[in-house]
C-alpha positions in Angstrom: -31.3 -8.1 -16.0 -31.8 -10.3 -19.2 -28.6 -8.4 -20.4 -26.3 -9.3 -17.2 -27.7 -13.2 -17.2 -26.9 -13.9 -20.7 -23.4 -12.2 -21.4 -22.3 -12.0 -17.9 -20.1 -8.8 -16.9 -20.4 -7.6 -20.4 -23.4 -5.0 -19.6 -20.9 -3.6 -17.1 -19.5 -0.5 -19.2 -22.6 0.5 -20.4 -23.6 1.2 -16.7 -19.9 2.2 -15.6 -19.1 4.8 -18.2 -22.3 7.0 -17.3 -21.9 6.3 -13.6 -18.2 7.7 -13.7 -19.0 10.9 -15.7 -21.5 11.8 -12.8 -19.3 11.3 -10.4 -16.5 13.1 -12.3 -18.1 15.5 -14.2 -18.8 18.3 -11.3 -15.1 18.3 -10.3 -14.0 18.5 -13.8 -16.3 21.7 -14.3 -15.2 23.3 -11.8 -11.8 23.1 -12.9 -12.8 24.2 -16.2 -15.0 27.2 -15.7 -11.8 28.5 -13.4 -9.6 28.0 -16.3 -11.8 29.7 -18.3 -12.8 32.9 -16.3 -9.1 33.3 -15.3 -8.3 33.2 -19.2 -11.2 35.4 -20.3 -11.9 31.7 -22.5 -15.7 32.7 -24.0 -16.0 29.9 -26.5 -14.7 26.7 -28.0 -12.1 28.2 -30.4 -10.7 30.5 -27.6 -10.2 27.4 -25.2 -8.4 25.3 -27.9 -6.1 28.8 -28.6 -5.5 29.2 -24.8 -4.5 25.4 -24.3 -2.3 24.6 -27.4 -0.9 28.8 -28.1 -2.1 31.9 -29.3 -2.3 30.5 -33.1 -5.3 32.2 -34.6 -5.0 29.6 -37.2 -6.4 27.2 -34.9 -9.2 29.6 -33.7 -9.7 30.0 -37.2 -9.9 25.8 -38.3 -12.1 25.2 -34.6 -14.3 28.0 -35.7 -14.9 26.5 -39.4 -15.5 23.3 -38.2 -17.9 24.5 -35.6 -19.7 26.5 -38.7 -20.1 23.7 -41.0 -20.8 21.2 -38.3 
């Protein structure tokens, strides 16, 4: 409350980003996990390789930056 009185609407987005992602986020899965079992998709690199091609170099780059991360 000490946030809202002193800057006004500015504490809005910190409440309104995490309140839209609930709301959002079951949809959104839903739509995801159906993409993914229809796609045999069974991790990260696979996903990026079904949405932008069948390039295994980019399984290959997602997969190395999954490792060293």
């Amino acid at each position: 409350m000490g946030q809202a009185a002193s800057k006004g609407l500015g504490f809005l987005p910190i409440y309104l980003g995490p309140t839209l992602i609930f709301l959002l986020a079951p949809s959104l899965l839903k739509r995801l996990v159906s993409f993914c079992r229809a796609e045999g998709v069974t991790s990260l690199p696979d996903l990026l390789e079904s949405i932008y091609g069948n390039g295994r170099a980019l399984g290959i780059m997602a997969t190395a930056v999954l490792v060293i991360g």
